[in-house]
C-alpha positions in Angstrom: 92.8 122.2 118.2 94.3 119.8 120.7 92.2 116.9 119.1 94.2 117.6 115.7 97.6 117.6 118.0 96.6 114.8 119.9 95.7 112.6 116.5 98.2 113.6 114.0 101.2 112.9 117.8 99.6 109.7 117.8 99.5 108.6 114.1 103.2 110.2 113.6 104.3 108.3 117.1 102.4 104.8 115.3 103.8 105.8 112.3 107.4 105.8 113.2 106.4 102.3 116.0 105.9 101.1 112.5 109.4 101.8 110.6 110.8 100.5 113.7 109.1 97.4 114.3 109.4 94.3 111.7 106.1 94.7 108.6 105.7 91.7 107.1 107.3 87.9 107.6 108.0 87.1 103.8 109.2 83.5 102.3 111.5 83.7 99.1 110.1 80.9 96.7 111.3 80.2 92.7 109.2 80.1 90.0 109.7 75.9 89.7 108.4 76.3 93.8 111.5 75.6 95.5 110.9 77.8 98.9 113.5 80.0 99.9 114.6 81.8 103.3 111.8 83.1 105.5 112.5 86.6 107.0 110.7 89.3 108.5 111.2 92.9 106.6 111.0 96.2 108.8 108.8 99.0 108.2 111.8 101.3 107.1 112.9 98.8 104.6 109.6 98.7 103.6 109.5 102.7 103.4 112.2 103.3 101.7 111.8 100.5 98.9 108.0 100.2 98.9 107.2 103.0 95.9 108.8 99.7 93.4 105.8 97.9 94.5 103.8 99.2 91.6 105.7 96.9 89.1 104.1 94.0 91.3 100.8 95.8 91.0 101.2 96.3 94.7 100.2 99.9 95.7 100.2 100.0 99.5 103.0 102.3 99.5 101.4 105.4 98.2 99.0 105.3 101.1 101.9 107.2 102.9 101.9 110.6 101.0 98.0 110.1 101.2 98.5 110.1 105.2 101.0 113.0 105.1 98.4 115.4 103.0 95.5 114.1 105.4 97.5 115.1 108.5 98.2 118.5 106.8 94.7 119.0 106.1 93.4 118.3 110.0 96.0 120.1 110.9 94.4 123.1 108.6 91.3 122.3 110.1 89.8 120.8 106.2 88.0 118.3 108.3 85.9 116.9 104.7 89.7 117.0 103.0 91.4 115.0 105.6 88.7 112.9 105.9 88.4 111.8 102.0 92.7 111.9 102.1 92.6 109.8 104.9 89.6 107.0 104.0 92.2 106.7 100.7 94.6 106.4 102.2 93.3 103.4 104.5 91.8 101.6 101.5 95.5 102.3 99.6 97.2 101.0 102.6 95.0 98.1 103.2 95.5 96.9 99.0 99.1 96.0 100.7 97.3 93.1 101.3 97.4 91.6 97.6 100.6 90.6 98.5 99.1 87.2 99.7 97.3 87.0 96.1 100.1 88.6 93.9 104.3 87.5 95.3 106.3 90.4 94.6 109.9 89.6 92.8 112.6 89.8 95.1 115.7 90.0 91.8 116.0 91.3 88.7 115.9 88.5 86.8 112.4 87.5 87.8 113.6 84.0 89.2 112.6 84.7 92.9 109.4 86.1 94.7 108.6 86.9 97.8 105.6 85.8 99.2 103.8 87.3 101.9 103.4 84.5 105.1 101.9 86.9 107.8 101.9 90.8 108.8 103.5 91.8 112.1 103.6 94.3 114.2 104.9 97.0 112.4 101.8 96.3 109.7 99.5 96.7 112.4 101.0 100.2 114.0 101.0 101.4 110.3 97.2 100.5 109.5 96.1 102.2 112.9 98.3 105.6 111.8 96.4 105.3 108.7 92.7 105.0 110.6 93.4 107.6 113.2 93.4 110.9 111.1 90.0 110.2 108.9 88.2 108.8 112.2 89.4 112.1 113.6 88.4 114.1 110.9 85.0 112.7 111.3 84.5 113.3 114.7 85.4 116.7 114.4 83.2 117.1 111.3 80.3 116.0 112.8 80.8 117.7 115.9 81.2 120.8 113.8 77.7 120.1 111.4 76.0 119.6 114.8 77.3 123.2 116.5 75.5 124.7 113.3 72.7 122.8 113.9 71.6 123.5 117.4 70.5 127.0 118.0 72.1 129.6 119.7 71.1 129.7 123.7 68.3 132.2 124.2 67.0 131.9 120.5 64.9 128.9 121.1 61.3 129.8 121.1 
């Protein structure tokens, strides 16, 4: 049981590191090319607007759900469920990444994007709350398929 405290502390604690700390370093550009303002965006920008991402065909933000059910399931002690939950939710959070293919518009006129220059911080803290729980889950998974395993003391012939 501490192991499921210890990971889901640490990925909540990374987690919130992440809202804190400044995501992504984005450049506005036009769609003639002109470029824009650069600017950083934090992780609670990020949180709070990232669902609209999906018009841009940019589904990174539904990795966090995905990490909240994971972390619900450890907790439960559903190794296999948090596992699968988490792995998804590290691939979903890691499609954030398109960004560099696919700029995301910025207005609602469709004139400006955003492009994506470089992750920061924040990014980082975010993916490693995203790792934690199904690395976690696997450890204890295995550790668990290995107690059945062995025999019991005094059985072995």
């Amino acid at each position: 049981m501490k192991e499921r405290f210890l990971a889901a502390s640490g990925a909540s604690v990374l987690f919130l590191i992440a809202c804190a700390a400044p995501a992504v370093h984005v450049v506005a550009v036009s769609r003639e090319g002109s470029q824009g303002l650069e600017k950083d965006i934090a992780g609670f920008e990020l949180l709070l607007t990232g669902w609209l991402g999906v018009f841009g065909l940019n589904f990174g933000w539904y990795a966090n759900p995905l990490l909240a059910l994971a972390t619900f399931l450890l907790m439960l002690g559903a190794d296999r469920g948090a596992l699968v939950a988490g792995s998804i939710a590290a691939v979903v959070g890691l499609s954030s990444l398109s960004w560099f293919v696919h700029p995301l518009p910025s207005d609602e006129g469709g004139v400006m994007y955003s492009e994506l220059l470089y992750p920061s911080l924040g990014f980082l803290c975010w993916m490693i709350s995203l790792v934690i729980i199904p690395l976690v889950a696997f450890e204890l998974s295995s550790r668990r398929k290995a107690q059945a395993a062995a025999p019991a003391p005094g059985l072995a012939p």
